[in-house]
C-alpha atoms as a printed R data frame, in Angstrom:
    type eleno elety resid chain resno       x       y       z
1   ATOM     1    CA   UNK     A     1   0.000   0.000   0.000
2   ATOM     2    CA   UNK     A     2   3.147   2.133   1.030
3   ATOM     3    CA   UNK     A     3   4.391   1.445  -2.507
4   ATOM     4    CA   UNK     A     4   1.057   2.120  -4.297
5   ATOM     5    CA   UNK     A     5   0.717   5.686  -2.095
6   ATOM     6    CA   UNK     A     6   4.530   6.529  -3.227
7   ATOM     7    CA   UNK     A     7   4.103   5.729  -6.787
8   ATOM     8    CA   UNK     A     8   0.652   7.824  -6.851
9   ATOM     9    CA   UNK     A     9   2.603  10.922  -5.022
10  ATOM    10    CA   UNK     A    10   4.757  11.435  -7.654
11  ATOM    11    CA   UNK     A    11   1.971  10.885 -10.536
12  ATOM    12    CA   UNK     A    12   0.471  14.365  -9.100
13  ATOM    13    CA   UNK     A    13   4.090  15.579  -9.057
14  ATOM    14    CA   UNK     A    14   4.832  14.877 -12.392
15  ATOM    15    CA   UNK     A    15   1.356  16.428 -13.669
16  ATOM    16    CA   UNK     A    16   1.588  18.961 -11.463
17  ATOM    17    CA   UNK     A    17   5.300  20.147 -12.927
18  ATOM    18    CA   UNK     A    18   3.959  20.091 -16.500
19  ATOM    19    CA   UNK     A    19   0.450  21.817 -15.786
20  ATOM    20    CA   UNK     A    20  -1.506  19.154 -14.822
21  ATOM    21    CA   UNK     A    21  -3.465  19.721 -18.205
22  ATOM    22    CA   UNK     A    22  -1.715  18.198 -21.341
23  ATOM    23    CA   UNK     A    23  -3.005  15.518 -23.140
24  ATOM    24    CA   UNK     A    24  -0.618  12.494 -23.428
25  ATOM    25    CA   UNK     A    25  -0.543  11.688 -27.096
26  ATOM    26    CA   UNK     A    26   2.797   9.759 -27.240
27  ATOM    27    CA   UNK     A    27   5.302  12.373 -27.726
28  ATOM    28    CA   UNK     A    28   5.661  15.762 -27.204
29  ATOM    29    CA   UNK     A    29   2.398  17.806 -27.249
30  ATOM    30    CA   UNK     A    30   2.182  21.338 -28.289
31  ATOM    31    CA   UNK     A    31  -0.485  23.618 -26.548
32  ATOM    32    CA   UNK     A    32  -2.304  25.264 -29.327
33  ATOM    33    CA   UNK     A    33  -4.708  27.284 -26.827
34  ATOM    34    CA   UNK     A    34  -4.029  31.191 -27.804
35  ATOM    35    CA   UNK     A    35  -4.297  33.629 -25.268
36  ATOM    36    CA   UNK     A    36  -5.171  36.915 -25.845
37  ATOM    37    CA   UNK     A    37  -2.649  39.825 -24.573
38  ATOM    38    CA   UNK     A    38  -4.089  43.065 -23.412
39  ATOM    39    CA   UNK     A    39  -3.516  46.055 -26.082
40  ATOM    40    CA   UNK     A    40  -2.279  48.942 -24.045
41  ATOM    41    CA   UNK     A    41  -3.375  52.242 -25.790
42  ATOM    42    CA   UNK     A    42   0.059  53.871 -26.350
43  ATOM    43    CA   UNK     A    43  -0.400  57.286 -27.930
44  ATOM    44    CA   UNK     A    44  -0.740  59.910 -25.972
45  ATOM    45    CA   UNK     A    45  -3.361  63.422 -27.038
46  ATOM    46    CA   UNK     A    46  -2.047  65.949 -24.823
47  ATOM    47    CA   UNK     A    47  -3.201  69.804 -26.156
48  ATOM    48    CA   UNK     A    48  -0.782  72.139 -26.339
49  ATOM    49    CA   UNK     A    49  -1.451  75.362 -25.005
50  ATOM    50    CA   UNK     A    50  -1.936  78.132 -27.860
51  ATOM    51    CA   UNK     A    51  -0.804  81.317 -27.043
52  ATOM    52    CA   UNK     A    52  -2.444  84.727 -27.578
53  ATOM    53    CA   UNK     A    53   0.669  86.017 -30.227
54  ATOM    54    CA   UNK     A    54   0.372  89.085 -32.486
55  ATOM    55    CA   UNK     A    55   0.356  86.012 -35.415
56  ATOM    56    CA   UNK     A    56  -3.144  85.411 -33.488
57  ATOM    57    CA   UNK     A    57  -4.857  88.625 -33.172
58  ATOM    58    CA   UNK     A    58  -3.895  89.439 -36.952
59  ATOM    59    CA   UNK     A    59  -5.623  86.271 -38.064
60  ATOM    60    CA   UNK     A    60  -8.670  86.696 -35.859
61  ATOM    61    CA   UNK     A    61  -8.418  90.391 -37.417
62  ATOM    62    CA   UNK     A    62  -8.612  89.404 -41.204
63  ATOM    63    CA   UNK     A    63 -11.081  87.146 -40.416
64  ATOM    64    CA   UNK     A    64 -13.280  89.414 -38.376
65  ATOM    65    CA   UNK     A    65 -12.476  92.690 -39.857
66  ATOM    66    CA   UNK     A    66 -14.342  92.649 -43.148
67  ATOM    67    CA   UNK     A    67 -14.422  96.258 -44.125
68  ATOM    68    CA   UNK     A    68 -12.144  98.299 -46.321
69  ATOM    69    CA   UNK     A    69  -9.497  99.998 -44.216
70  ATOM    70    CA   UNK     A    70  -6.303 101.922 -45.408
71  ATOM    71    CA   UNK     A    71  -5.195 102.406 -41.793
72  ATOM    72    CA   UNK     A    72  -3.396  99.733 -40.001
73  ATOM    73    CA   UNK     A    73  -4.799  98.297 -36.811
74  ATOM    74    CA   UNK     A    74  -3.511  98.835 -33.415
75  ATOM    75    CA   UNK     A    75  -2.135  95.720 -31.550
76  ATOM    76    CA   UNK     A    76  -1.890  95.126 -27.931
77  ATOM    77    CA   UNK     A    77  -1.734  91.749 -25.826
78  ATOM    78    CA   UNK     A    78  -5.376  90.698 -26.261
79  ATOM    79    CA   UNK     A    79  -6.942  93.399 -28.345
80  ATOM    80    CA   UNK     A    80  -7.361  94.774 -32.137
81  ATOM    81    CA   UNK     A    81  -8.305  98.559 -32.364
82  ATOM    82    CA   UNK     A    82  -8.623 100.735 -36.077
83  ATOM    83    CA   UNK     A    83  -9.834 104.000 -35.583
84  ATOM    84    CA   UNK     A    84 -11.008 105.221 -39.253
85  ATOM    85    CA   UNK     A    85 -10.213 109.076 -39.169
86  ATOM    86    CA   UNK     A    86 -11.860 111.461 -39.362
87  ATOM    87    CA   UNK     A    87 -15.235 110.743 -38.977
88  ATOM    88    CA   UNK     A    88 -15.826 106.734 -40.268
89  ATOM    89    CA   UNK     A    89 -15.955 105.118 -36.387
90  ATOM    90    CA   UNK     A    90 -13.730 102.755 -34.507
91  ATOM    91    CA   UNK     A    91 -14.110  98.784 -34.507
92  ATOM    92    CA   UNK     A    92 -11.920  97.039 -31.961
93  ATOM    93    CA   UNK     A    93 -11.430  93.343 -31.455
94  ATOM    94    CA   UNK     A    94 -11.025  92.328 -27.638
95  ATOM    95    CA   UNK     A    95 -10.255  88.698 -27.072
96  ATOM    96    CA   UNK     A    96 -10.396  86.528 -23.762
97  ATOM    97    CA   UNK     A    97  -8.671  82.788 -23.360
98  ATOM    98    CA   UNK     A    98 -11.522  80.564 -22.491
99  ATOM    99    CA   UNK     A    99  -9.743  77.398 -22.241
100 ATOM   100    CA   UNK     A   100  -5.701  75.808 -23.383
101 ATOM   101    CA   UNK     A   101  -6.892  76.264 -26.998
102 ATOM   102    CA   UNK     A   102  -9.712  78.696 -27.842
103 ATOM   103    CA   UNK     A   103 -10.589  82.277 -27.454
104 ATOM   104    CA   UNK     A   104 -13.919  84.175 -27.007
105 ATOM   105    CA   UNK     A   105 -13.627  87.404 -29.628
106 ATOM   106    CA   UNK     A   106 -15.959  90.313 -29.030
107 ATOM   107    CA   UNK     A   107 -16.165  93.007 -31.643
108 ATOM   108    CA   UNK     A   108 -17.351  96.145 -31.769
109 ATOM   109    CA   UNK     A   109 -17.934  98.383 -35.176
110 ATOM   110    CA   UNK     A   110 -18.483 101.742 -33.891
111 ATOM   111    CA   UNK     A   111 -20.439 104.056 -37.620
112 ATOM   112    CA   UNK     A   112 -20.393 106.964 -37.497
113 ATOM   113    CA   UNK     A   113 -23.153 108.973 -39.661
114 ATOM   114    CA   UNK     A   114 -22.446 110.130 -42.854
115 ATOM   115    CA   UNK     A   115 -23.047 113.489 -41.689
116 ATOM   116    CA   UNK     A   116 -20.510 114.540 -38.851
117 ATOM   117    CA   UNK     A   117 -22.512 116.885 -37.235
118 ATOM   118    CA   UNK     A   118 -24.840 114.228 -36.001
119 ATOM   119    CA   UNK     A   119 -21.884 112.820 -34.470
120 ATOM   120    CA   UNK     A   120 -22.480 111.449 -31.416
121 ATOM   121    CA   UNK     A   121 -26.421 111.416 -31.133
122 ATOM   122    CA   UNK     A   122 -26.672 109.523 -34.550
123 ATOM   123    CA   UNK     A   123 -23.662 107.083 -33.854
124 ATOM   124    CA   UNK     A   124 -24.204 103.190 -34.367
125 ATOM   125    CA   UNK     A   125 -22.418 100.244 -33.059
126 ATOM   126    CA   UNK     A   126 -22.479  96.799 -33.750
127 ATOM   127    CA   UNK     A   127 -21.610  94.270 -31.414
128 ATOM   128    CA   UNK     A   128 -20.837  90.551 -32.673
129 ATOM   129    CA   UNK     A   129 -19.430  87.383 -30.331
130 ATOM   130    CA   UNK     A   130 -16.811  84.940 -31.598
131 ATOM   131    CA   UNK     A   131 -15.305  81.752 -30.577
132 ATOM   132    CA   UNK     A   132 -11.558  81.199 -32.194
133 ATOM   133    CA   UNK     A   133 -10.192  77.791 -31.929
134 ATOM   134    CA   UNK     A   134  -7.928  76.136 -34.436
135 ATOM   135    CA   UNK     A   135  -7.354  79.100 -36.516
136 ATOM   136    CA   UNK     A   136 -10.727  79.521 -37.465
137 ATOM   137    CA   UNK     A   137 -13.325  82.189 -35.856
138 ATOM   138    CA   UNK     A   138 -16.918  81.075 -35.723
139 ATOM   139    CA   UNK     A   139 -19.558  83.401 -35.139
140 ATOM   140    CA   UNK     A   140 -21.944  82.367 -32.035
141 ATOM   141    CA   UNK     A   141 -25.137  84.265 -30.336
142 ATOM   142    CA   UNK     A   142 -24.683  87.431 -28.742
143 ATOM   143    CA   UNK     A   143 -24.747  86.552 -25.389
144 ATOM   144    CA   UNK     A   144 -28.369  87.676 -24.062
145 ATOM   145    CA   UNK     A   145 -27.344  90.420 -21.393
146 ATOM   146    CA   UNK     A   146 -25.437  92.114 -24.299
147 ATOM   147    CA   UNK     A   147 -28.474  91.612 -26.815
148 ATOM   148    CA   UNK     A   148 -29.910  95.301 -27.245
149 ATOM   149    CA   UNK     A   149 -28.932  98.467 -27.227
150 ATOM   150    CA   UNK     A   150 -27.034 100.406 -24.461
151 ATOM   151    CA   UNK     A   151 -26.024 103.556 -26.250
152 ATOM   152    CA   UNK     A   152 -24.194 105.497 -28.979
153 ATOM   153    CA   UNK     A   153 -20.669 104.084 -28.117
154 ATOM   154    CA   UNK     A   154 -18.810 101.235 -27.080
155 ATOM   155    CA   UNK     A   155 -15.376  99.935 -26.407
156 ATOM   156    CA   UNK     A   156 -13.685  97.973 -24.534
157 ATOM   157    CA   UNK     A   157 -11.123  99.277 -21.221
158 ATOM   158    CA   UNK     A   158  -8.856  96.119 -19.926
159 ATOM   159    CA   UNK     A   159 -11.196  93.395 -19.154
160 ATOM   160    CA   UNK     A   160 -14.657  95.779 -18.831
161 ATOM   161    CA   UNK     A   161 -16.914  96.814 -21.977
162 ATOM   162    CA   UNK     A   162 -18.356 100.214 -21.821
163 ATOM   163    CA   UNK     A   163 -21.196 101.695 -23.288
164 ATOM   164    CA   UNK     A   164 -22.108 105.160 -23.000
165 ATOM   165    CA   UNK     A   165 -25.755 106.664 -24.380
166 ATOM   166    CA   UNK     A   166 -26.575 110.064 -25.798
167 ATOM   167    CA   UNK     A   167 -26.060 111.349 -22.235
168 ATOM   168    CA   UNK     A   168 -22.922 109.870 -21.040
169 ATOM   169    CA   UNK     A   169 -24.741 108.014 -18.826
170 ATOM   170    CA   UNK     A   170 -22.569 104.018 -18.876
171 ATOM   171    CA   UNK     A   171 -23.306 100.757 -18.388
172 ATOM   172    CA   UNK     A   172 -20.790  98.420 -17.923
173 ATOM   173    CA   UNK     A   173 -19.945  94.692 -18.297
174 ATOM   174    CA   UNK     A   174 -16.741  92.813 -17.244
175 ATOM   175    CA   UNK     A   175 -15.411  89.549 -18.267
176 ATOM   176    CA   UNK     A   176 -15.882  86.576 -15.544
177 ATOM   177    CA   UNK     A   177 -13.486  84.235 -17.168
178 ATOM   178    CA   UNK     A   178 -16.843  82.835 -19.126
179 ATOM   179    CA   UNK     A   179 -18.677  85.346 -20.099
180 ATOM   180    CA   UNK     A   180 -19.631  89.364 -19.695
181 ATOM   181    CA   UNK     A   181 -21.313  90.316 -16.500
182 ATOM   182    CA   UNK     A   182 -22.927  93.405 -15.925
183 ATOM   183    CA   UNK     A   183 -21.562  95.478 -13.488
């Protein structure tokens, strides 16, 4: 029985050593069973930051800008201005980062009449909202607390938009980081 328990023993050790699993056919037996390796995504979308550069704010210009103008516009760090002298208005450009990769683009078109001496009472402006991403500028709804009309003039001083009516009287908005408040 001794003999019969020994012999069994190392049955289960010699099964155990080659897996316990392979079929016996004679010789050497090749395990055909595939087994499927996990696919690790490798590549790697990381957004690089875009920067607000003067190569920027002339292509949101050309593509916002659509009037005649022999003047140049003025650049600064985050805004477009072209005052038409003498009497043909200012349109500025003022743009805000929203995220790594696109801007929000206000723009103002300040007409003046065609007859100066109705200057300021008959003054217009026109104010349009942007979003610039990947080079191109898309033109989205006014937001609805700048939807309407707030005066003869507007323009834009660091980070607040101005408006000012016949009497001088303003009303002012400033940029949250999302969108214009009113102040």
């Amino acid at each position: 029985m001794k003999k019969q328990l020994t012999i069994i023993a190392l049955a289960a050790l010699s099964l155990a050593s080659c897996g316990g699993s392979q079929k016996q056919n004679g010789g050497n037996a090749t395990d055909t069973t595939n087994v499927e390796t996990p696919q690790c995504d490798v590549s790697t979308t990381t957004t690089q930051r875009v920067e607000l550069t003067q190569d920027v704010l002339k292509d949101i210009w050309q593509q916002v800008h659509t009037g005649d103008a022999t003047n140049e516009p003025e650049y600064t760090a985050d805004c477009i201005t072209l005052n038409l002298v003498p009497f043909d208005g200012i349109s500025s450009a003022k743009v805000f980062r929203i995220d790594d990769t696109s801007f929000k683009v206000f723009y103002i078109h300040n007409e003046v009449p065609s007859n100066p001496n109705d200057w300021p009472d008959g003054a217009e402006y026109y104010l349009s909202e942007y979003v610039y991403k990947d080079g191109k500028l898309t033109k989205t709804t006014l937001q609805s607390e700048l939807d309407g009309t707030f005066g003869i003039s507007g323009e834009f001083l660091n980070d607040t938009l101005k408006f000012l009516d016949a009497d001088d009287k303003a009303t002012i908005f400033v940029w949250s980081g999302k969108k214009m408040e009113r102040k």
